[in-house]
N, C-alpha and C positions, 0 to 999 in steps of 0.2 A: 330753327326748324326742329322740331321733334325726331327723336331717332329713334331706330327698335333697342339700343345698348340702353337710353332713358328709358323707356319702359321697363326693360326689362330689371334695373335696377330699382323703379318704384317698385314693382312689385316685392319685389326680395327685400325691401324696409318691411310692410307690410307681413311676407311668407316668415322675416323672421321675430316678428311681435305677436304672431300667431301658435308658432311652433317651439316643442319645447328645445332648448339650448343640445338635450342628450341626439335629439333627431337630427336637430343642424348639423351636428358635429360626426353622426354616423354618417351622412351622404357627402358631408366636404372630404372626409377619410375617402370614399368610394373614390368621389372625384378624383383626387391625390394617385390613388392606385392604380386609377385605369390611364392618367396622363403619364404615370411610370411605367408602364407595360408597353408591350411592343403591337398594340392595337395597331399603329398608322404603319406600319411593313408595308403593306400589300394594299396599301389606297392607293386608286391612280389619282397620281398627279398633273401636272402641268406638261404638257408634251404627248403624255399618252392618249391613244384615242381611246373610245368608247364602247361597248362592246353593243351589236344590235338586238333588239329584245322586242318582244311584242306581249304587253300585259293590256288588262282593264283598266278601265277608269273605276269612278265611282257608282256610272248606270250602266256598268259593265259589258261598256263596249271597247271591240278591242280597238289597242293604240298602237301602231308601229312607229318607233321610236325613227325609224328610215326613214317614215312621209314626213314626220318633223323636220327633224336635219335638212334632209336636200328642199325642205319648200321655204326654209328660213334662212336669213346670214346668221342667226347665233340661236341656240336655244340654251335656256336655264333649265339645268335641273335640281331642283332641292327635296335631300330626304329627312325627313321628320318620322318622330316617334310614333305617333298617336294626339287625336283630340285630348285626350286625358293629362295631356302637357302642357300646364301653362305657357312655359315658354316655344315651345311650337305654334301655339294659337296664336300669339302674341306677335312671333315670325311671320306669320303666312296673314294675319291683319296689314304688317306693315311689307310685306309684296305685294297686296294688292294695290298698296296705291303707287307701283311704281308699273301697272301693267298695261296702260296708255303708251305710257314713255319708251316700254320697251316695244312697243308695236311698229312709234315712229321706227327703232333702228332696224325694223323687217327681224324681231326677238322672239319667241315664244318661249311661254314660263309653263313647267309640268311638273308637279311634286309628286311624291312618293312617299308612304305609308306603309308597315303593314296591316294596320287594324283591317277590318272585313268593312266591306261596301259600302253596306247599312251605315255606317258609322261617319265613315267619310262624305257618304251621300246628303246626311243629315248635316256635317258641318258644313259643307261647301253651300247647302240653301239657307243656315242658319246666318251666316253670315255674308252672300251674296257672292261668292268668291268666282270670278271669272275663268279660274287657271282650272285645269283636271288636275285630281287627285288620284294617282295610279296606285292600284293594289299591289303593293309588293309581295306577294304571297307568300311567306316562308322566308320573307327577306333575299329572296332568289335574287336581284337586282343588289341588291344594296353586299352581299357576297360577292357576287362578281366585279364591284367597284372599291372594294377589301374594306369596307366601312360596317361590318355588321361585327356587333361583339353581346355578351349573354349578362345581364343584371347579376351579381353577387344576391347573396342570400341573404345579409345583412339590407339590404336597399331592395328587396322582393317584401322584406317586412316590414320595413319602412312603409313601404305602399298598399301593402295590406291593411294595415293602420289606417292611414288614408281612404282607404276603399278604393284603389286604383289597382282594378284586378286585368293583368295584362293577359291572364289565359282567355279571360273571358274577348279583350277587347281584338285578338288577333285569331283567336280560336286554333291555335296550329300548337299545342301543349308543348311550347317553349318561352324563356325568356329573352329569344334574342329581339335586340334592336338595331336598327341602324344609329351610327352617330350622327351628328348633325352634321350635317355635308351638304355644300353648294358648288355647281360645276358649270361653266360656262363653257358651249361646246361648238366650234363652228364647222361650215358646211363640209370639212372632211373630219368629222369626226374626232375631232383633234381637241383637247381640254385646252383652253388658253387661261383659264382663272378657275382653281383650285380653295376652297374652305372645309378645312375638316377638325372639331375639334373633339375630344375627349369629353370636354366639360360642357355638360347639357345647359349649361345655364348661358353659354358662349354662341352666338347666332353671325352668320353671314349678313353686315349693314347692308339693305338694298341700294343706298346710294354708292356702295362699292362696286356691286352688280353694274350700276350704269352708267359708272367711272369707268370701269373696265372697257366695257363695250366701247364708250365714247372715245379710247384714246387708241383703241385699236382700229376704229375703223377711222380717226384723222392719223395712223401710221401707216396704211395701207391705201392714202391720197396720193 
């Protein structure tokens, strides 16, 4: 069966037959630096709960993160970059097709973004995506779950190169982002499955998502 870590590795044959050797080598540096740094301090983990919030979605309606919790036994939350991420597109392809499976275990799946609406609106019909896409505004959400950190300058130009201009894509004249973080959260609020890595190219497997789920609810038989 096909996994998101396979994709994500065809891609990256591909990203690096494309790119020059000097670009690879400035963003695996970045990599490097930010998995040395004390970025994960303040990420909740496993044990802690979750803090209550109320944002938009993508057709900017509000979401209370409350009606989820208490009308579900588990809910997923995953934050991603931006559409402008291959490897977040690539993510959120490969949660959809696990969002049947998480309906049987009574699951809902909610991501999180900062980019603005528009953009989110546009991926989630471009690709059919069942799950809401919440604006993280300012990365307000993704700070308060200690997973938001700011692009070096080096890898801001890297992307500019690229044309991946993240003022425009989030409009709040900063470079923070969320890390890629997956949380599995049940009816008290309580995180029982924890993903947070440094390295943007690093994704939570969704078949880990509904490993998790499945073995916690045959230990609470």
């Amino acid at each position: 069966m096909p996994t998101l870590e396979k994709d994500i590795e065809d891609y990256l044959v591909e990203f690096q037959e494309r790119v020059p050797k000097e670009t690879q080598d400035t963003l695996c540096n970045a990599i490097k630096k930010l998995e040395e740094s004390d970025c994960f301090n303040k990420a909740l983990k496993v044990g802690n709960k979750i803090p209550e919030f109320s944002i938009s979605n993508q057709d900017r309606k509000v979401i209370n993160i409350k009606d989820i919790v208490e009308k579900n036994k588990y809910t997923v939350l995953c934050f991603f970059e931006g559409s402008w991420s291959p490897y977040a597109v690539l993510e959120l392809l490969a949660l959809q097709k696990i969002v049947s499976q998480l309906k049987i275990f009574n699951a809902s799946l909610i991501t999180l973004c900062p980019q603005t609406q528009d953009k989110s609106s546009y991926l989630k019909e471009k690709h059919s995506f069942t799950f809401d896409i919440l604006y993280d505004k300012n990365n307000t959400i993704a700070k308060e779950f200690g997973i938001n950190y700011t692009l070096s300058d080096e890898v801001i130009a890297v992307y500019e190169k690229q044309k991946i201009d993240i003022l425009e894509a989030n409009r709040n004249g900063t470079y923070d982002l969320p890390l890629p973080g997956t949380y599995i959260v049940n009816k008290n609020y309580e995180i029982i499955y924890a993903f947070v890595d440094a390295n943007h190219r690093k994704r939570c497997e969704p078949k880990t998502i509904t490993d998790t789920i499945k073995k916690d609810i045959i230990n609470k038989r």
